[in-house]
DRENPA-3360 file (N, C-alpha, C; in nm, 2 decimals, always signed):
BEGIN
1 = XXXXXXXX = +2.68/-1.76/-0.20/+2.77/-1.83/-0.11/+2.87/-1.90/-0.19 ~ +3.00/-1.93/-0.15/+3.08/-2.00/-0.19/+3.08/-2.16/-0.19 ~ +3.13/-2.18/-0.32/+3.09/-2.36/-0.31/+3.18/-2.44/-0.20 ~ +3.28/-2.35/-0.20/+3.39/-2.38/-0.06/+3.33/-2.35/+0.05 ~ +3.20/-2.32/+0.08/+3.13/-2.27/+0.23/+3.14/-2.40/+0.32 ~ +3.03/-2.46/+0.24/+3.03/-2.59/+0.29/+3.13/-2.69/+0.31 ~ +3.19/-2.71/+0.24/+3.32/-2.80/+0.25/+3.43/-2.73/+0.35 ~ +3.40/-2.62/+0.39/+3.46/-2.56/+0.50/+3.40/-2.57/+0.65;
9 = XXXXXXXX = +3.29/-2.58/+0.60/+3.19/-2.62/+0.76/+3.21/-2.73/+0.79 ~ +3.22/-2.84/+0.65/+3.22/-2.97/+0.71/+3.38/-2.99/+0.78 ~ +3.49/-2.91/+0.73/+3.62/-2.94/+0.75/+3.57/-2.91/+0.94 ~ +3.57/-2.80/+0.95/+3.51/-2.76/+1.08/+3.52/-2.82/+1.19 ~ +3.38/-2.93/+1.10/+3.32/-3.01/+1.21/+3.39/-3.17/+1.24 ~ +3.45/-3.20/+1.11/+3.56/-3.30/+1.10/+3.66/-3.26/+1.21 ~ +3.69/-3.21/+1.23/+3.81/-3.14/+1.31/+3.79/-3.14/+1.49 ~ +3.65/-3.08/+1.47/+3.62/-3.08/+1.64/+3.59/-3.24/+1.65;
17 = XXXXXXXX = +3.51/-3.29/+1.59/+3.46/-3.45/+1.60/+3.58/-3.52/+1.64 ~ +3.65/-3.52/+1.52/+3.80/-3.56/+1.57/+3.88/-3.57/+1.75 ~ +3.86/-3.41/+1.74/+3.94/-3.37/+1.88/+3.85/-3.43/+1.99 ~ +3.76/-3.49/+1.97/+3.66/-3.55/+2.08/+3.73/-3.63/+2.13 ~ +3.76/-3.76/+1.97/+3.78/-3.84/+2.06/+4.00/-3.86/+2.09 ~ +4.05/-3.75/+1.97/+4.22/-3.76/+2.00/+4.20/-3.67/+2.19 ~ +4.15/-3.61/+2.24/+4.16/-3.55/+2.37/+4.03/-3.50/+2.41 ~ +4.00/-3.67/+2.43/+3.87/-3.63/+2.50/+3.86/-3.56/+2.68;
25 = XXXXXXXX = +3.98/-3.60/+2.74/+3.94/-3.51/+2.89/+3.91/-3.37/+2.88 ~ +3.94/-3.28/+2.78/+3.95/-3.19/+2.76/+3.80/-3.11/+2.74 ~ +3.68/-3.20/+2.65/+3.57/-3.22/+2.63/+3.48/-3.25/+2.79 ~ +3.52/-3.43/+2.82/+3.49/-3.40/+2.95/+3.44/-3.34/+3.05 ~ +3.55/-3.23/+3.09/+3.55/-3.15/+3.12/+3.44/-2.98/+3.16 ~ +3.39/-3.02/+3.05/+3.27/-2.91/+2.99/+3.15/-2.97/+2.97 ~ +3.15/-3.09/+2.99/+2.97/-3.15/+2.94/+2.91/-3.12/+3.08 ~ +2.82/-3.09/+3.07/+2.75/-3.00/+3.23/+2.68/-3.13/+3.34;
33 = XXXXXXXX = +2.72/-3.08/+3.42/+2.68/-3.17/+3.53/+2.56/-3.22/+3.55 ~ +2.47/-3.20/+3.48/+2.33/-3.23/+3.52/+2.29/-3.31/+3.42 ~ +2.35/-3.31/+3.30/+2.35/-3.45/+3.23/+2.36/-3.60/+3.25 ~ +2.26/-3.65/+3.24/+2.29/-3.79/+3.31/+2.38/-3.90/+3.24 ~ +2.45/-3.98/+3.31/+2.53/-4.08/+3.26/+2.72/-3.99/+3.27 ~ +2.83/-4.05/+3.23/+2.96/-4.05/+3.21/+3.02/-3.93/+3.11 ~ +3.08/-3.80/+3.15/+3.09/-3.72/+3.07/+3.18/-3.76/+2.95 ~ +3.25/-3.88/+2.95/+3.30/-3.96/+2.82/+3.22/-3.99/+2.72;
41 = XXXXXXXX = +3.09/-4.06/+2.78/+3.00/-4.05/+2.69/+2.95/-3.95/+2.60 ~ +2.89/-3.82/+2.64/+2.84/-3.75/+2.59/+2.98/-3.64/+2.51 ~ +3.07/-3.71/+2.54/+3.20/-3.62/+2.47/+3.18/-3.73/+2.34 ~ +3.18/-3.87/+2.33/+3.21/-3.94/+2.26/+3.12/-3.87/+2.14 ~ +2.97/-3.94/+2.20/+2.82/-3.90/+2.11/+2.86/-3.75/+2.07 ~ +2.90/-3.65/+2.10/+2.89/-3.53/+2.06/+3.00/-3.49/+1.94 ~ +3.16/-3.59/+1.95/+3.25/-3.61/+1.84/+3.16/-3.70/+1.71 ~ +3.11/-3.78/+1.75/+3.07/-3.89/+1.66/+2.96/-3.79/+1.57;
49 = XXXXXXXX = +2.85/-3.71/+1.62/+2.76/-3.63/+1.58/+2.84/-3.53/+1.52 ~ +2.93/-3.52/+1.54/+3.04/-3.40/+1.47/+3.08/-3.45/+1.31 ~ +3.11/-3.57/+1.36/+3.21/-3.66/+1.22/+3.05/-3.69/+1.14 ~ +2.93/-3.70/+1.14/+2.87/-3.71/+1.10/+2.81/-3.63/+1.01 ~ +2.82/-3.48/+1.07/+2.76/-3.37/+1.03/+2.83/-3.34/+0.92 ~ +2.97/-3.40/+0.90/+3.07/-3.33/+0.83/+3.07/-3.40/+0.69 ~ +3.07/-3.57/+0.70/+3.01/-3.62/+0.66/+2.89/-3.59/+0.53 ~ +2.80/-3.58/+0.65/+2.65/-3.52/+0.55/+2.66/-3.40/+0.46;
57 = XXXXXXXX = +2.76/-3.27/+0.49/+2.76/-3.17/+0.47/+2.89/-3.13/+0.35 ~ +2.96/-3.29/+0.31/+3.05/-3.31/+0.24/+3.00/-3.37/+0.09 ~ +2.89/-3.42/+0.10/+2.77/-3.46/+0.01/+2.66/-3.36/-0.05 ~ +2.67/-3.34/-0.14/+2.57/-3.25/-0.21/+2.36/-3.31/-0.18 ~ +2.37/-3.45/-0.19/+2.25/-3.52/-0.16/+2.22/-3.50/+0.00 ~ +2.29/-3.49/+0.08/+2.25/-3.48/+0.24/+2.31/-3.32/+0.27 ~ +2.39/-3.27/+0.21/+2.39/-3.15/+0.26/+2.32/-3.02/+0.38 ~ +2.19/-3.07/+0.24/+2.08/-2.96/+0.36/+2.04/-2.97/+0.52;
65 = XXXXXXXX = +2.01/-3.13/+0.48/+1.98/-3.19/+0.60/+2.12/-3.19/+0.71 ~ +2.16/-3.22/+0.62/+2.29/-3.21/+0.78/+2.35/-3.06/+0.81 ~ +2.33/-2.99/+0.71/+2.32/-2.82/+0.75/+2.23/-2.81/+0.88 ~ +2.12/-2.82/+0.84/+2.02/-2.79/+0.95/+2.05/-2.88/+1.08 ~ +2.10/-3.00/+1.05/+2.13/-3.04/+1.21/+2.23/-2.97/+1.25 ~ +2.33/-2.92/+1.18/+2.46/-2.85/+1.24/+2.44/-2.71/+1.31 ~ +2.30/-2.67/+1.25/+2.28/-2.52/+1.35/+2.20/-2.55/+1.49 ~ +2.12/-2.69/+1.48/+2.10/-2.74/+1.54/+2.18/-2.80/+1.68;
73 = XXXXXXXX = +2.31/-2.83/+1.63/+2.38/-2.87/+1.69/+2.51/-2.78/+1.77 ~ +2.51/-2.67/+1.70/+2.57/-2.53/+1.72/+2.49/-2.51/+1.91 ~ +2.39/-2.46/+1.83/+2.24/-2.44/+1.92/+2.27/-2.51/+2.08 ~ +2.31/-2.66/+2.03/+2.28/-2.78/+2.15/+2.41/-2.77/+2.26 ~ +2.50/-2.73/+2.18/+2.62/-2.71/+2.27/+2.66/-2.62/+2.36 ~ +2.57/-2.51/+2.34/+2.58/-2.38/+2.42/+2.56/-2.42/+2.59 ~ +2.50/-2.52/+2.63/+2.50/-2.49/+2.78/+2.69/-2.56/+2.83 ~ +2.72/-2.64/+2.68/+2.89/-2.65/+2.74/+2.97/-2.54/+2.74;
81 = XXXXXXXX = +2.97/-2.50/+2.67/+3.00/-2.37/+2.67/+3.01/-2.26/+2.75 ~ +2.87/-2.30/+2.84/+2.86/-2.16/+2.95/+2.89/-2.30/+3.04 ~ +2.92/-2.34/+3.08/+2.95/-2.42/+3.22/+3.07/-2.43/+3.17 ~ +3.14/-2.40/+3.08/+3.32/-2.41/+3.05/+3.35/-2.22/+3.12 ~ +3.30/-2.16/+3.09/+3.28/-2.01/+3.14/+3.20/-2.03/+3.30 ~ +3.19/-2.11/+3.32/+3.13/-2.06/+3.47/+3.26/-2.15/+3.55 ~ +3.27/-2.25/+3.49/+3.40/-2.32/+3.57/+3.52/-2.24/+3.54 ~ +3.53/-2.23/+3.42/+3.68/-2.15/+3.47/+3.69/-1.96/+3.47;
89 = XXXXXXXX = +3.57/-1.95/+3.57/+3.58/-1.78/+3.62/+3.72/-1.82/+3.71 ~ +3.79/-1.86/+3.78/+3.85/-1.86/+3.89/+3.97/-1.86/+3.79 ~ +4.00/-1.87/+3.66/+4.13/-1.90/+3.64/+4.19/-1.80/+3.60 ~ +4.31/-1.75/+3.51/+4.37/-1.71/+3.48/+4.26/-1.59/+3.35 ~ +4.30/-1.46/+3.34/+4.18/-1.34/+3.29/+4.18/-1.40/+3.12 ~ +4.35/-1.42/+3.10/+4.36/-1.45/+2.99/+4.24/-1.60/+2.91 ~ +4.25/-1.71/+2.95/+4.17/-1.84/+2.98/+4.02/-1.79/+3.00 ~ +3.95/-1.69/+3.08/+3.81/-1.70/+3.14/+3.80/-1.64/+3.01;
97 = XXXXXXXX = +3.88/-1.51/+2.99/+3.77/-1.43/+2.85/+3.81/-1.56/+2.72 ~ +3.85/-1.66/+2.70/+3.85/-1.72/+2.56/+3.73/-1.82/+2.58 ~ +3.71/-1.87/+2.74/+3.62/-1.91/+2.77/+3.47/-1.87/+2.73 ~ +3.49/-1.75/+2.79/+3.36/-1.67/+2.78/+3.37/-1.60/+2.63 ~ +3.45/-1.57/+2.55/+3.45/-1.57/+2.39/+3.38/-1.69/+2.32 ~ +3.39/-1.78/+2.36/+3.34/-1.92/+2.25/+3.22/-1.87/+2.25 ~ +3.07/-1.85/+2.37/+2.92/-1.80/+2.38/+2.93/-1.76/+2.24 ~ +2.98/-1.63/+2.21/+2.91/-1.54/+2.09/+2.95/-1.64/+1.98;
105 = XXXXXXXX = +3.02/-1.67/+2.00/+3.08/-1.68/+1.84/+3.01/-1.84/+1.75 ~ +2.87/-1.88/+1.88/+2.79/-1.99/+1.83/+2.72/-1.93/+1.71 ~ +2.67/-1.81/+1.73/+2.58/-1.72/+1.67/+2.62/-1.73/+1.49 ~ +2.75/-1.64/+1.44/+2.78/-1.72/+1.36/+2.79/-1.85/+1.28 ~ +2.82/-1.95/+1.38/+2.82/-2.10/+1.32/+2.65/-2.13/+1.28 ~ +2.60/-2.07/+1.37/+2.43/-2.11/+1.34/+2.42/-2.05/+1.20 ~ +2.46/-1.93/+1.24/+2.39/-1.87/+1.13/+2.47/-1.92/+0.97 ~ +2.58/-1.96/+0.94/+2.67/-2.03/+0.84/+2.57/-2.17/+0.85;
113 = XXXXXXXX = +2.62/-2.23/+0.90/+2.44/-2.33/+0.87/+2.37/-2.36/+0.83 ~ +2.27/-2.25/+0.86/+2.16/-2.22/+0.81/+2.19/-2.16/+0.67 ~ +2.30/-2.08/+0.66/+2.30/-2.02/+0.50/+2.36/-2.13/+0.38 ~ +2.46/-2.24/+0.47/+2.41/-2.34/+0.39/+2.32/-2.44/+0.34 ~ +2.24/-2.42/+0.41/+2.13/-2.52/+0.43/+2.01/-2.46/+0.30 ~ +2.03/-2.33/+0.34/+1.91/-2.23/+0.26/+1.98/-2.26/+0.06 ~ +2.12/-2.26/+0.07/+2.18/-2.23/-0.09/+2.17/-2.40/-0.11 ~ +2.14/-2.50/-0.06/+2.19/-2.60/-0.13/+2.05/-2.66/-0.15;
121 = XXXX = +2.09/-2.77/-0.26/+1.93/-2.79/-0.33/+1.91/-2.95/-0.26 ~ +1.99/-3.04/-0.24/+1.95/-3.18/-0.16/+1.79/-3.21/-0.10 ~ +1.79/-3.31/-0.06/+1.69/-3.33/+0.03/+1.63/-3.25/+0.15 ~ +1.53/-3.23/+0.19/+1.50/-3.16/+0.30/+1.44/-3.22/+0.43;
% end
């Protein structure tokens, strides 16, 4: 694996963490309804968990560990995901399929993750 993997993953996740909180209605919008409490909230906690991961994964000493939360956290975000695809079936064909495109493409991030997590030597 490239020693640029990781510092690519962490860019990543710096990035979405970020967009959490520069446009969070956008986030909002997708945290699923059955979640309890303010979908602000759980946009906020889910940027902040972002900037963290990126963080950890920017560090050779926490690396692993925050590898593994990151496929973890890949993992966690899937039911936004499908409730961003179940909400916008009604819209425009172009929008539903980018919608319904984000599902697969968790699969990869997990798996980039996890192959950082497995090459790097840090803590476990």
């Amino acid at each position: 694996m490239s020693q640029r993997s990781p510092l690519l993953l962490a860019g990543l996740l710096a990035a979405a963490g970020a967009a959490h909180f520069a446009a969070p209605r956008r986030f909002d919008a997708i945290v699923p309804r059955s979640l309890p409490g303010a979908p602000r909230a759980w946009t906020y906690v889910s940027g902040a968990a972002e900037l963290v991961l990126a963080a950890g994964l920017a560090l050779p000493r926490t690396r692993r560990r925050a590898a593994l939360a990151a496929a973890g956290l890949f993992v966690g975000v899937c039911p936004a995901h499908l409730q961003m695809a179940v909400d916008w079936r009604d819209r425009p064909a172009p929008q539903w399929a980018a919608a319904v495109g984000r599902l697969p493409l968790q699969v990869p991030l997990v798996l980039w993750a996890r192959s950082v997590a497995r090459t790097s030597g840090g803590c476990a």
